[in-house]
C-alpha positions in Angstrom: -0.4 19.4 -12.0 -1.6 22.2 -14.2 -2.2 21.1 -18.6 0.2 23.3 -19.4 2.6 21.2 -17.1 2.6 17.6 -18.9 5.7 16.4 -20.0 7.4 15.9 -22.9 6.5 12.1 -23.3 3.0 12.5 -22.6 2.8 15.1 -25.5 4.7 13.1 -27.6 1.7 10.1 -26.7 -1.2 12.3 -27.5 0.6 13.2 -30.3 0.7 9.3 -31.7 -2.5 8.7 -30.7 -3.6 12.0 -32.8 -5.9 14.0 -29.7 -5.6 16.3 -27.0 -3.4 15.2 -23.6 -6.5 16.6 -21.8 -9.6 14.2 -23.3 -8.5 12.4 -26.7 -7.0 9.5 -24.9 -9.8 7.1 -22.8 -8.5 5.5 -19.6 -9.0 2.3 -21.7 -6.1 3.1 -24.3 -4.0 4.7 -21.4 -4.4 1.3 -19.4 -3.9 -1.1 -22.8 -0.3 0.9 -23.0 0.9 0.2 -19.4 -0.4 -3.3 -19.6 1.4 -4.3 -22.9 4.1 -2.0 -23.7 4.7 -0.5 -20.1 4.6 3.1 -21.4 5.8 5.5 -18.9 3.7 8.2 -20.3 0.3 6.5 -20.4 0.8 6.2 -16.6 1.7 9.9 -16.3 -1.1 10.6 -18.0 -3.4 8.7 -15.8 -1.9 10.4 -12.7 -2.7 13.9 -13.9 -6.0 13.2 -15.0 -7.1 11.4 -11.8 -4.7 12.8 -9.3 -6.9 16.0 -8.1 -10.0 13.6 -7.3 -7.9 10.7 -5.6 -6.2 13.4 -3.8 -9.6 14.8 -2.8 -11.1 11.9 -1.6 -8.3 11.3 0.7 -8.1 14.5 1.9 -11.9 14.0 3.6 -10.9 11.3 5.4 -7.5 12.6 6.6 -6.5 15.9 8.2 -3.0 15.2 8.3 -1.1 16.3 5.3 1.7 13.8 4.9 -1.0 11.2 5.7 -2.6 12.8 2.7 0.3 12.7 0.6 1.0 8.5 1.5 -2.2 7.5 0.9 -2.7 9.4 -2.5 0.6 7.9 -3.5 -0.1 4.4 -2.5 -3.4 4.4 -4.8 -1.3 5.0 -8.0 0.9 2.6 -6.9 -1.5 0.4 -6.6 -3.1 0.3 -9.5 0.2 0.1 -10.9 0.4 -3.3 -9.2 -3.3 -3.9 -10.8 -3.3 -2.2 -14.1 -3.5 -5.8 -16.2 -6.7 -7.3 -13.9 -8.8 -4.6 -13.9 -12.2 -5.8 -15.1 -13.8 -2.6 -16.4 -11.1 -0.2 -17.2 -13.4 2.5 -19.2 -14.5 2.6 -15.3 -11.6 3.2 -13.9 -12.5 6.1 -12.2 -14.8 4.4 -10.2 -12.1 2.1 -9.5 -9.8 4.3 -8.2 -12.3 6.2 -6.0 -13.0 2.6 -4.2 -9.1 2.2 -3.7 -8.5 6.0 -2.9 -11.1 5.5 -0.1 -9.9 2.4 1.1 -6.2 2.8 1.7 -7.6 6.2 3.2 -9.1 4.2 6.1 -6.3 2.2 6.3 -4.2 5.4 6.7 -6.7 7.0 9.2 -6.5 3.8 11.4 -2.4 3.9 11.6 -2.6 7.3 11.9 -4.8 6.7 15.5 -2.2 4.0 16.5 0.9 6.9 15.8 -1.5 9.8 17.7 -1.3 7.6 20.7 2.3 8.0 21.4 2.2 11.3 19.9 1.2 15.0 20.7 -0.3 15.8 17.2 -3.9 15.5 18.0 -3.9 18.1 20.3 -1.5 20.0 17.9 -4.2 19.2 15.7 -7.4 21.0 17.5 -5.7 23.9 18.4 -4.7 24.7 15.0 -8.5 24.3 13.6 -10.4 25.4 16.7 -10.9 28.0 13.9 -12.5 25.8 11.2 -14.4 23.6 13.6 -17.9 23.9 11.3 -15.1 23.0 8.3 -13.9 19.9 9.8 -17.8 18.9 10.9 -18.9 19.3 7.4 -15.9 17.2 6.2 -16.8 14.3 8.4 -20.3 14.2 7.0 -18.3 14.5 3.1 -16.5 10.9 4.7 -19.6 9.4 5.2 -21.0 10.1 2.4 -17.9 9.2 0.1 -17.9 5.5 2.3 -21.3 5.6 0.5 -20.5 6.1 -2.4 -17.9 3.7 -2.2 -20.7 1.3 -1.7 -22.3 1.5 -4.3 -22.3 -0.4 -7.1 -19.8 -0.1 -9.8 -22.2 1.5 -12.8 -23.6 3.6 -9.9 -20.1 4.5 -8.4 -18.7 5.4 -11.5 -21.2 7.9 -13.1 -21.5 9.5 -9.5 -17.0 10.1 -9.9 -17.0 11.2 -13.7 -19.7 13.9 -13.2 -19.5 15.5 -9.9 -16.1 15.0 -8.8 -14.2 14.9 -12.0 -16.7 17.9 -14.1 -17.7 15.6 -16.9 -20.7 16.4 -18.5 -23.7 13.4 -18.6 -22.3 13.1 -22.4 -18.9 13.1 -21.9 -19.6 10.4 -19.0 -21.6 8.4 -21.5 -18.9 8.4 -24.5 -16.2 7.1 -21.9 -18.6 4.5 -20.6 -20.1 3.3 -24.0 -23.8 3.8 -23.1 -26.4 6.1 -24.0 -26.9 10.0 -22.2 -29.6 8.5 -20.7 -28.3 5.4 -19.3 -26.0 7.4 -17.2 -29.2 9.8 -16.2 -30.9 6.8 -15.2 -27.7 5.7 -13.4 -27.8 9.1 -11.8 -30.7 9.3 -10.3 -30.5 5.8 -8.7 -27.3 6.6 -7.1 -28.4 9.7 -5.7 -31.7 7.6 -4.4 -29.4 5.2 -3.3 -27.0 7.7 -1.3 -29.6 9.4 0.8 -31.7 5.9 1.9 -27.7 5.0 2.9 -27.2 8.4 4.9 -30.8 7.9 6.5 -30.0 4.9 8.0 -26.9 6.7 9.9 -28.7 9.6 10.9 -27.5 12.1 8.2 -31.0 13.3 6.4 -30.0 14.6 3.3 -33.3 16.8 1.0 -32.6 15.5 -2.9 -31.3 19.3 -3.4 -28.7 19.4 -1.2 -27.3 15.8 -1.8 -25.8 17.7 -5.4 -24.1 20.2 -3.7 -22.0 17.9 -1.1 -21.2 15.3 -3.5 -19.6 18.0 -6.3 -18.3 20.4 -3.4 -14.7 21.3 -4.8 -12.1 20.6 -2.6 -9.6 23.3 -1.2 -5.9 22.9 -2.2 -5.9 19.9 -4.6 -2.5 20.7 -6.3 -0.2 18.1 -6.2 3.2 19.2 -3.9 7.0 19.5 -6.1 7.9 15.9 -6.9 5.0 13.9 -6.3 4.3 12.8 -9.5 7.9 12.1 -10.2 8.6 10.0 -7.4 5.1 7.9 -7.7 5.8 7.7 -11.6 9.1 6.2 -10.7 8.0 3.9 -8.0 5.4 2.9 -10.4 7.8 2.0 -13.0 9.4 0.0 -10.7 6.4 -2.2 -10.3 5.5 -2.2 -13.8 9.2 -3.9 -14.4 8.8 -6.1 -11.7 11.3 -4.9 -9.4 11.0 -3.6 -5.7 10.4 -0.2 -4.6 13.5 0.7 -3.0 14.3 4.4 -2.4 11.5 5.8 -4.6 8.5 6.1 -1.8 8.5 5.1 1.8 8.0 2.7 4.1 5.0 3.6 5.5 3.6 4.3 1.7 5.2 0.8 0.7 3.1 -0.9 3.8 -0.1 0.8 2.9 0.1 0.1 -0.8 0.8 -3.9 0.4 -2.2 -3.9 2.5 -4.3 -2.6 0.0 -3.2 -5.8 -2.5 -3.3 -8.6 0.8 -6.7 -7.0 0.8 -7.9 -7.4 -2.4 -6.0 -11.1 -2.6 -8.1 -12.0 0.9 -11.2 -11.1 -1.3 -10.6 -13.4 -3.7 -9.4 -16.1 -1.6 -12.6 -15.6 0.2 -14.9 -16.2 -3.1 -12.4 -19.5 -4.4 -13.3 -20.9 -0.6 -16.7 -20.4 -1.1 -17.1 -21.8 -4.3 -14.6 -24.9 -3.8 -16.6 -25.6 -0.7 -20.0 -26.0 -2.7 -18.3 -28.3 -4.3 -16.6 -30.2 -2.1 -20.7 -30.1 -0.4 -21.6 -31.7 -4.1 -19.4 -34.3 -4.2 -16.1 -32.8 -5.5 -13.5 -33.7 -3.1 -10.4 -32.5 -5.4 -11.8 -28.7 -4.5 -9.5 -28.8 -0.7 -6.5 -29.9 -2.8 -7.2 -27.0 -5.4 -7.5 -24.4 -3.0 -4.5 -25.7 -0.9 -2.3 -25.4 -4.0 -4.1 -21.9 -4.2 -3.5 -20.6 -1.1 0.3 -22.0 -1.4 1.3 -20.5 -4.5 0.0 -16.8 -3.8 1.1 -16.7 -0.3 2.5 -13.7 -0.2 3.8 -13.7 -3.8 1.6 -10.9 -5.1 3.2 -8.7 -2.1 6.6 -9.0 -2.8 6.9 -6.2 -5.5 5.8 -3.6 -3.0 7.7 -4.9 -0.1 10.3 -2.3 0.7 12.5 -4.7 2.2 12.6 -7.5 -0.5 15.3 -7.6 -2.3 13.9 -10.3 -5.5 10.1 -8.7 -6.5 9.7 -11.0 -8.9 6.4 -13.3 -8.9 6.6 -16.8 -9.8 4.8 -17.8 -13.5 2.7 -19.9 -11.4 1.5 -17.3 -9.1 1.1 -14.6 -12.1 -1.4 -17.2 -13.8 -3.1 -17.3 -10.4 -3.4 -13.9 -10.2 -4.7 -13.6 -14.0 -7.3 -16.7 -13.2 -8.5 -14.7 -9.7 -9.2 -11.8 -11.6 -7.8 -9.9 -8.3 -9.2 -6.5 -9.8 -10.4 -5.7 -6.3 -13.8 -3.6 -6.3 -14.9 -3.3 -9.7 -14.3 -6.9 -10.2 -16.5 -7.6 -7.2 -19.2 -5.5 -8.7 -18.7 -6.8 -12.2 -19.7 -10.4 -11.3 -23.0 -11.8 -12.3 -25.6 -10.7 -8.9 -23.2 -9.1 -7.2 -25.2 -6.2 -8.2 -28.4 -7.6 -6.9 -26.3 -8.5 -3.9 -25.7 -5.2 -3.0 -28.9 -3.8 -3.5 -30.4 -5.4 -0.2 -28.1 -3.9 2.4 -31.1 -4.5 4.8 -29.8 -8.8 4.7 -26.4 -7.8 5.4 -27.4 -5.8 8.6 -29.3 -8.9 9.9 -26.1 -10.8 9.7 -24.6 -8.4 11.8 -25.1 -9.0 15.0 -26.2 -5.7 16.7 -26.4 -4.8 20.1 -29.1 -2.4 21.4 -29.4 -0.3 24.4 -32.6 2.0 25.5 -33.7 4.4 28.0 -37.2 5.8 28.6 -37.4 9.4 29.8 -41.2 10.6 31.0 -42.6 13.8 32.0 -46.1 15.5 32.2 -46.7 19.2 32.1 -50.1 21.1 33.2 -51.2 23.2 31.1 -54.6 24.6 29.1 -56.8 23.7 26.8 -54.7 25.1 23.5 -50.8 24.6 24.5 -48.1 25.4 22.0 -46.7 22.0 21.5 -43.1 21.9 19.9 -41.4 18.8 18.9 -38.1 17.9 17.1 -36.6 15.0 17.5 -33.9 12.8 15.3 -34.0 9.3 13.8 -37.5 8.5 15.5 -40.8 8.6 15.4 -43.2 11.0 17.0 -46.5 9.6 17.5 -49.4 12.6 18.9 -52.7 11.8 20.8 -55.1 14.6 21.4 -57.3 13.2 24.5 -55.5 14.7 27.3 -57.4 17.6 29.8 -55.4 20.5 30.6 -51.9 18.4 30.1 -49.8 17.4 27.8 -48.1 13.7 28.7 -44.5 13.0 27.1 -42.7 9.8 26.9 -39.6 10.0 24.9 -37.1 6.8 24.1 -33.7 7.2 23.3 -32.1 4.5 21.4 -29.1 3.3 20.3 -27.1 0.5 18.2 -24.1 -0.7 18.3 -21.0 -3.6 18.0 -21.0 -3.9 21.4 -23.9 -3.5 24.5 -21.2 -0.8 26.4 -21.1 1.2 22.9 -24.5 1.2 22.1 -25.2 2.5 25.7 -22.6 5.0 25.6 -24.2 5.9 22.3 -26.9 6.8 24.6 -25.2 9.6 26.6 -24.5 11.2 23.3 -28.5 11.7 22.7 -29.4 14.9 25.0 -32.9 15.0 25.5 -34.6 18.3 26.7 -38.1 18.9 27.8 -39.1 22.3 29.0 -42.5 24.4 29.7 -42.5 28.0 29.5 -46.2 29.2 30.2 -48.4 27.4 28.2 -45.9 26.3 26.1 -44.1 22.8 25.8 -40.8 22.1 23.9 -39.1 18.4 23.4 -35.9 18.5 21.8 -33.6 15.7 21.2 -30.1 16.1 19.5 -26.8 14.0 19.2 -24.1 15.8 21.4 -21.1 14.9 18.7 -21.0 13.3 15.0 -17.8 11.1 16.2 -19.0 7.6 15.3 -20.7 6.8 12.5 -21.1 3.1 13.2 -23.4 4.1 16.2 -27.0 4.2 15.2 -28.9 7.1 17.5 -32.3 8.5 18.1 -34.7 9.4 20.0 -39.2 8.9 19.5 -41.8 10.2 21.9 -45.4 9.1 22.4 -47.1 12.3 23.7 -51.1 12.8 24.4 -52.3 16.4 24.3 -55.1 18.3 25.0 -57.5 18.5 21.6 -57.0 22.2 21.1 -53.0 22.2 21.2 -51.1 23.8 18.5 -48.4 21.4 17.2 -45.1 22.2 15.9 -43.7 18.6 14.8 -40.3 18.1 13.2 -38.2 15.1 12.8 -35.8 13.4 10.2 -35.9 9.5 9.0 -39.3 8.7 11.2 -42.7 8.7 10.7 -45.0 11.1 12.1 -48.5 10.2 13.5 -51.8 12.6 14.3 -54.6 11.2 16.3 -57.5 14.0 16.6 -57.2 17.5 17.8 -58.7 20.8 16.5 -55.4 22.9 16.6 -53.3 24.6 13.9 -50.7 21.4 12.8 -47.2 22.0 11.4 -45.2 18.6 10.4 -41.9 18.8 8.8 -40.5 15.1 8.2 -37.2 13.5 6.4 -37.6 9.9 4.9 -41.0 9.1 6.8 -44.2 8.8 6.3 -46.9 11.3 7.8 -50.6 9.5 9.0 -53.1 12.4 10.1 -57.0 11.1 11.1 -59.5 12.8 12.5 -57.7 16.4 12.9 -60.0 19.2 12.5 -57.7 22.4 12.5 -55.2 23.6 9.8 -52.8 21.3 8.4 -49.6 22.0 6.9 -47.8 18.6 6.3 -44.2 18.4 4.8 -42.2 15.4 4.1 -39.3 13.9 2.0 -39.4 10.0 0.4 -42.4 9.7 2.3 -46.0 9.3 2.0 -49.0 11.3 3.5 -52.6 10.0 4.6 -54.9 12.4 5.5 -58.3 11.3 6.5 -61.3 13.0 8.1 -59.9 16.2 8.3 -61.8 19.8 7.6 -60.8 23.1 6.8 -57.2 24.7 5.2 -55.2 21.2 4.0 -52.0 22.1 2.8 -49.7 18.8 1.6 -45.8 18.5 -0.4 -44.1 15.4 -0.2 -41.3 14.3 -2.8 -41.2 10.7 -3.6 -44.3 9.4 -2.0 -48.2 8.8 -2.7 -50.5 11.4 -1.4 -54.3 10.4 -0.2 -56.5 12.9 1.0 -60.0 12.4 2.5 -61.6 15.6 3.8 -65.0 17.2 4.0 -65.6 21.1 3.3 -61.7 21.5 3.0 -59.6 24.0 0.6 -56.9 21.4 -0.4 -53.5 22.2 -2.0 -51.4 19.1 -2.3 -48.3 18.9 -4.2 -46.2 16.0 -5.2 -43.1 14.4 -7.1 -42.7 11.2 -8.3 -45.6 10.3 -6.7 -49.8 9.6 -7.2 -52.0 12.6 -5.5 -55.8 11.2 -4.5 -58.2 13.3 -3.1 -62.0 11.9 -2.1 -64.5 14.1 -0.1 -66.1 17.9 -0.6 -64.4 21.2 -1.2 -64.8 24.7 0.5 -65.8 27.5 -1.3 -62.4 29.0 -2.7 -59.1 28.0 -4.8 -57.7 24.7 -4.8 -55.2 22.8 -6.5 -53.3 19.4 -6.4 -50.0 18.5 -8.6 -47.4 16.0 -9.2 -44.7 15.4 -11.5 -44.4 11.4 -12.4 -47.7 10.1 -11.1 -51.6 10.5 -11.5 -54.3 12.6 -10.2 -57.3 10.9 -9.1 -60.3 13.4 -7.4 -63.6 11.8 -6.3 -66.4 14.2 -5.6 -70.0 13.9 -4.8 -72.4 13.2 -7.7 -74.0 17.2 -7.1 -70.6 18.6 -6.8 -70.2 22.0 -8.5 -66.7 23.5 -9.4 -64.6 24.9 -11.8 -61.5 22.8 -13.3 -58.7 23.4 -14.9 -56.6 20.4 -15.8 -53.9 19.7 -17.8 -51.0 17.1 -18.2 -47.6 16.9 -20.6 -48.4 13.1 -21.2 -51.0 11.3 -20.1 -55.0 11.3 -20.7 -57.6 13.1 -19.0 -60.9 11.8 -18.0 -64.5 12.9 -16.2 -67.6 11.4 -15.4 -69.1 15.0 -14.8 -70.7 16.4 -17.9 -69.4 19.7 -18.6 -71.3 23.0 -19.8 -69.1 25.9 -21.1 -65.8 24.7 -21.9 -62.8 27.1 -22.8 -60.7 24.1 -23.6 -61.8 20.4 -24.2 -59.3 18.2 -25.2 -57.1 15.1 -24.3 -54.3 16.5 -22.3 -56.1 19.6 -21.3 -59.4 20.6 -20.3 -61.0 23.9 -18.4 -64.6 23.3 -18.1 -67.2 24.6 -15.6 -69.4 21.9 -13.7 -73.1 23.0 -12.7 -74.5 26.3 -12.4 -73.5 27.7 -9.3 -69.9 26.6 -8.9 -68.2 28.0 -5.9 -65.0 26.1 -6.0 -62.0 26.2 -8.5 -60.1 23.4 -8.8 -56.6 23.5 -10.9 -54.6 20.1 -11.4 -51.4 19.6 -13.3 -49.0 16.1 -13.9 -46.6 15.3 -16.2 -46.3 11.5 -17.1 -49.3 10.6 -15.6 -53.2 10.7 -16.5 -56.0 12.7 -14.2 -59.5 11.7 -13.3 -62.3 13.0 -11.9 -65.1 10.7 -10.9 -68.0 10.8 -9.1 -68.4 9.4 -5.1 -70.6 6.3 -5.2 
């Protein structure tokens, strides 16, 4: 619905309240109104500002348009069932993004059940054969909103206001109460949060690209002729306590009354756990109390949704219940003391899980000479390189897989094609999923492969370390949430790698080093080093090569450790932190705290430039 559209009442609303239909009013006035005077406009309100992202969010997990269209309509009209529990309504945007994605799954599972007996699926193909790379990019976008749905409520809703809804990081903060910063902060932990999530499904996500895919606008958002109308009366409806009949239908009505059994089964589930503790202490009274509980809600909390119930109205008892409960569904979860601290270990909730794994081992030698072209790119493993062969390179690649169930995790396996070819003297092992079609199955592939000393390596992988035994050949590694370990390699090194770490050690010559959100420690002899880091500490012990250097880092410190006689230029300089030397200086340009240029010795042959922000640099001399 466009501004210019709002009706009448909603005007007239803004108009008491004294602001503008489009920002004056928060969520929490609009949801105070519905709770205690049932005002027909408040919830009008709400649906236009939040229709376009609920709609959106549904739309990436469905492909059908009426399926679309129910589940859109069922999240109003469940929060129209929920308006007086919800814990944090200033976050009711995250709320509604958790429901939105919820009742979407729900949808997308009936909507498998209807295919079956139906031709729509192959419809479906033939009419986006077209837009294939569309519908693969909006499977990833479902993943990553089931992330974001994961994620804790102050995370969840800062993620909704500012890249799926516009808000600015101020805007975000007045409707939350808290500082600009706070939500920054809040930012920046989700957006950590969401690519160690992806990771761990096989979806390796660089921090620049993770922006983009979240706040991708969505094609088409408009609300069809008479949506709003016939959710705002349904809604009504509820509000009054009366059943939904004629206003939206059935198959709206049953998804809106699963999402409420769901959110009741939550509760239930926390009452059960808590009365059983104390029935464990010594309180036998907790079975009768949670008998009476589970009597008195039993399907009272449905009934106003239920579109063949002619009564919809809840028992007093059952309302009080409901109050007690707090059935507010996710942000209620998240708003309880540790649940917070729950959810930041999803690593104990996958042990609980019991997994099933399947391998297979693939091997294969090549013969070759004594500087092969080496190229490697695997997915989700490891890659781990040995240069001691003669005149061969010796490959043992594993695929792996994880699933519910042994027979899917080792038909997970036949979706991992692994290639590996020799043309001349060069060597190529590739690994690659087939399809993206389950994201509960974990996949990947890592090789152990020994080479000759001289071999050039081409190394490439995403969420697995990389390791480099020896070897005197030019060395590309490009890595993805992994670490990088290098010792002993005498040839060029150019090392790349995102939230991971790099250790270099013994290595000689060109040393060129970037990683984002990992430490960086560099031991090389007669080497031209450039290193450059983020978030991270860069430490670099040994000698330097006649020539330029430099080593930087945003958010950590810089710690170099040269030999007593060392000679060099330095230029150093940081935005807030301290700078020290235990190298006496002659002719200095610049000599100060946060900055200093200096010349060391007489014949320097080396120039060495560092630069850090939020973090102190020092230069000390190798004992």
């Amino acid at each position: 619905m466009a501004s210019g559209s709002i009706s009448l009442a909603v005007r007239h609303l803004c108009k008491l309240v004294g602001r503008q239909a489009d920002s004056g009013i928060s969520d929490l006035d609009l949801l105070e109104r519905i709770v205690t005077q049932r005002e027909e406009a408040a919830f009008e309100l709400l649906m236009w500002r939040h229709e376009r992202m609920v709609r959106s969010v549904c739309r990436r997990v469905l492909h059908n348009h009426q399926d679309v269209e129910d589940a859109c309509q069922a999240t109003f009209l469940t929060l129209a069932c929920k308006a007086g529990s919800i814990g944090k309504r200033q976050a009711l945007s995250g709320w509604l993004y958790k429901v939105a994605f919820r009742i979407a799954l729900r949808a997308r599972a009936q909507a498998v059940k209807r295919d079956r007996h139906e031709k729509w699926a192959g419809e479906q193909r033939s009419a986006n054969k077209a837009s294939l790379g569309e519908n693969s990019h909006l499977e990833v976008r479902s993943v990553v909103d089931e992330e974001v749905s994961r994620l804790p409520e102050k995370y969840r809703t800062p993620i909704v206001l500012c890249y799926l809804e516009g808000k600015t990081n101020e805007e975000a903060a007045s409707q939350l109460g808290c500082p600009t910063g706070t939500v920054v902060t809040w930012l920046a932990r989700a957006r950590q949060r969401l690519r160690t999530r992806l990771a761990r499904r096989g979806i390796g996500v660089s921090a620049g690209a993770l922006v983009p895919l979240l706040s991708m606008p969505d094609i088409g958002a408009a609300a069809p002729p008479g949506f709003l109308q016939a959710t705002l009366k349904a809604a009504l409806l509820i509000t009054h306590d009366k059943p939904m009949v004629g206003p939206v239908s059935a198959r709206v009505a049953l998804l809106t009354k699963g999402a409420l059994h769901a959110m009741l089964m939550d509760k239930l589930k926390v009452v059960a756990a808590v009365i059983v503790s104390l029935c464990l202490a010594g309180t036998g009274s907790g079975v009768l109390a949670y008998r009476s509980l589970v009597n008195e809600t039993d399907g009272k909390t449905l009934d106003a949704v239920n579109p063949q119930n002619q009564g919809g109205e809840w028992s007093e008892k059952a309302a009080i219940i409901q109050e007690k409960l707090q059935e507010d569904d996710p942000v209620a979860d998240d708003a309880r003391p540790g649940a917070d601290k729950a959810k930041e270990k999803p690593k104990d909730k996958e042990k609980k899980v019991s997994r099933q794994k399947a391998e297979e081992v693939l091997t294969q030698s090549f013969k070759t000479g004594q500087a092969p072209s080496v190229a490697v790119e695997l997915f989700n493993g490891a890659i781990d390189i040995v240069a001691d062969a003669e005149n061969a390179v010796k490959a043992r690649v594993v695929k792996q897989s994880q699933d519910l169930t042994k027979e899917q995790a080792e038909e997970g396996l036949k979706n991992i094609d692994v290639r590996m070819t020799q043309e001349k003297d060069t060597i190529r092992i590739t690994a690659q999923r087939l399809q993206n079609k389950n994201w509960h199955t974990q996949e990947g592939a890592s090789a152990e492969i020994h080479v000759p000393a001289g071999a050039v390596l081409d190394l490439r992988t995403s969420n697995g370390a990389v390791k480099l035994t020896g070897g005197t050949g030019k060395v590309t590694i490009r890595t993805s949430n992994g670490a990088i370990k290098v010792k002993d390699s005498k040839g060029l090194l150019h090392l790349n790698t995102a939230n991971g770490a790099i250790v270099v050690a013994g290595a000689t010559g060109l040393v060129e080093l970037e990683t984002t959100n990992g430490p960086i420690e560099l031991q090389a002899e007669k080497a031209v080093v450039k290193a450059r880091g983020s978030n991270s500490e860069v430490r670099f012990s040994g000698t330097l090569a006649e020539g330029a250097h430099s080593l930087s880092t945003s958010n950590g410190r810089i710690l170099v450790t040269l030999p007593a006689d060392a000679q060099f230029k330095v230029d150093a300089a940081t935005s807030n932190g301290s700078i020290t030397s235990d190298f006496s200086t002659g002719a200095s340009k610049h000599q100060g705290r946060q900055h200093l240029e200096a010349t060391v010795g007489e014949k320097p042959a080396a120039t060495i430039k560092l630069r850090t922000s939020n973090g102190s640099i020092e230069i000390r001399k190798r004992k």
